[in-house]
C-alpha positions, -999 to 999 in steps of 0.1 A, spaced: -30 -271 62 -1 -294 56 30 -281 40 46 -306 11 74 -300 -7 77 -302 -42 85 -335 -54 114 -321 -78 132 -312 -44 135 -348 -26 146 -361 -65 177 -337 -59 184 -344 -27 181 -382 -35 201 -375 -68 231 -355 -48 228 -379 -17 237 -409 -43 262 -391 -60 280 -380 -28 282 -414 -20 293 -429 -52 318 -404 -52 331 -416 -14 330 -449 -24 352 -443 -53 376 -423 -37 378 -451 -9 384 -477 -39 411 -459 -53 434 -453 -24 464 -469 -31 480 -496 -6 520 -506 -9 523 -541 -17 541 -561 7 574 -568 -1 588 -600 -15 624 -615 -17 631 -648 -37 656 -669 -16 677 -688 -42 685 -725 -33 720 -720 -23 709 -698 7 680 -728 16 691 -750 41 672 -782 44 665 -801 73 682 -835 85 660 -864 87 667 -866 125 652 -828 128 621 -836 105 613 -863 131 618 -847 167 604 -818 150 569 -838 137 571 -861 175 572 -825 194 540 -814 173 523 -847 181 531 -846 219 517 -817 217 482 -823 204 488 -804 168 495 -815 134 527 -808 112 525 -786 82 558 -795 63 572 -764 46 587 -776 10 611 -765 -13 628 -778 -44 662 -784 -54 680 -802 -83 700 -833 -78 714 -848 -109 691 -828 -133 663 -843 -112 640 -822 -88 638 -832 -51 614 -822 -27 636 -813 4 618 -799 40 629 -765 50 605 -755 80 581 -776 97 554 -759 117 531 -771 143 489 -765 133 459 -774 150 442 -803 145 409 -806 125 379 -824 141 346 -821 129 314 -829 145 300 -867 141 
């Protein structure tokens, strides 16, 4: 003769088996991280780039097989607002199949 348990008994352990791990997920959701931290540089300590860098700087990236990224920042001349290159970095380059 086979022995079956009652079926009220597997609807707890199903019942406490989900709320265990609701409550693990929950405890893993709420575990707080530190954000990273962030410093504004104002435009005074910004020092742009000469033209001459910005080129030998985009003709080393090309040599290299890679792309520039141009790194931006802004700064008023005359009440007007200039894009002026602060960092130039050297990516790779994008081909996708034909």
């Amino acid at each position: 003769m086979q022995r079956v348990a009652p079926p009220y008994t597997k609807d707890k352990k199903m019942k406490t088996l989900i709320a265990v791990l609701s409550l693990l997920t929950l405890a893993a959701c709420a575990s707080k991280s530190s954000a990273p931290e962030q410093t504004l540089v104002l435009e005074k300590e910004i020092q742009g780039m000469s033209r001459n860098e910005v080129i030998i700087a985009i003709q080393e990236c090309e040599s290299s097989g890679m792309r520039a990224v141009l790194i931006q920042s802004k700064r008023k001349i005359n009440n007007y607002n200039a894009d002026i290159v602060v960092d130039i970095t050297c990516a790779p380059r994008f081909k996708f199949p034909n």
